[in-house]
N, C-alpha and C positions, 0 to 999 in steps of 0.2 A: 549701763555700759554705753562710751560713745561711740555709734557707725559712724557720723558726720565724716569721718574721712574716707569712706569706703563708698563705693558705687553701689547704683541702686539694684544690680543683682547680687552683691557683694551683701549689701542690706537686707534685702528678702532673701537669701540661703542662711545667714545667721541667725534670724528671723525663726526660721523656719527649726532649726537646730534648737535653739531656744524651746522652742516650743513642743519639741520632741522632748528634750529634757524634763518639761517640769510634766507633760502628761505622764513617762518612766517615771520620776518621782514619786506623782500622787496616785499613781497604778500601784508604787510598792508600799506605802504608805496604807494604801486600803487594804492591800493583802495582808501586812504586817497588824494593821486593827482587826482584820476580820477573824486572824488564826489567833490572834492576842484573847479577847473577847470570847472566841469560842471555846476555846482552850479553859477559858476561866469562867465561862457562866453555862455552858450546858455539859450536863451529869447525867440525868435523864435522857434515854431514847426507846422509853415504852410508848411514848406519844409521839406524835410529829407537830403539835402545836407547841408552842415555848407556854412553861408553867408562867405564873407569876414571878414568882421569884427570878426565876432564869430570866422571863423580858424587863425586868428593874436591875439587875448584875447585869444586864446589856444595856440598856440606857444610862448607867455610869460609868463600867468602862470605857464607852465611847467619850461618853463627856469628859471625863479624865483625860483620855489620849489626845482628844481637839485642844484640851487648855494647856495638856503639853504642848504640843505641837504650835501651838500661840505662842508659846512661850520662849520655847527653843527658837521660833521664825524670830520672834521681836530682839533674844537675842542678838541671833546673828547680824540684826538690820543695825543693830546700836554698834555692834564690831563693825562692821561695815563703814558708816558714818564713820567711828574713830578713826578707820586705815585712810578714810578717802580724804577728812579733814589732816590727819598727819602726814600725806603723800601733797596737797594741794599748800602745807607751810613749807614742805621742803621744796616746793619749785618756786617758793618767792622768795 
């Protein structure tokens, strides 16, 4: 996004918003992996250590949801590109 038009308290409060935003994002993001993941790899609660199995069904779902999540981000950066290239033809 460009602030270039905007003062430089005008800059650091968007700034800052920003930045609120993507921390809520990746705060919901790790709740949403961590209830995902648990939900789906531990069965067992006679131990309070994770069996094998349970710590290998965690270290896949996780890798699954990151290369989603790679995935889904790279999408949206290629939609993004296209709006900004189709927005940047219409004003010439």
């Amino acid at each position: 996004m460009d602030f270039s038009s905007f003062t430089s308290a005008e800059q650091a409060h968007m700034t800052k918003i920003i930045e609120k935003r993507q921390m809520t994002d990746f705060l919901k993001m790790y709740a949403n992996l961590t209830e995902k993941c648990f939900n789906a790899c531990c069965n067992d609660f006679t131990s309070k250590a994770l069996s094998s199995k349970e710590d290998q069904c965690i270290l896949n779902c996780t890798e699954k949801f990151i290369k989603h999540s790679e995935r889904v981000g790279a999408r949206f950066a290629e939609a993004n590109a296209d709006i900004q290239a189709a927005a940047q033809q219409q004003q010439s």
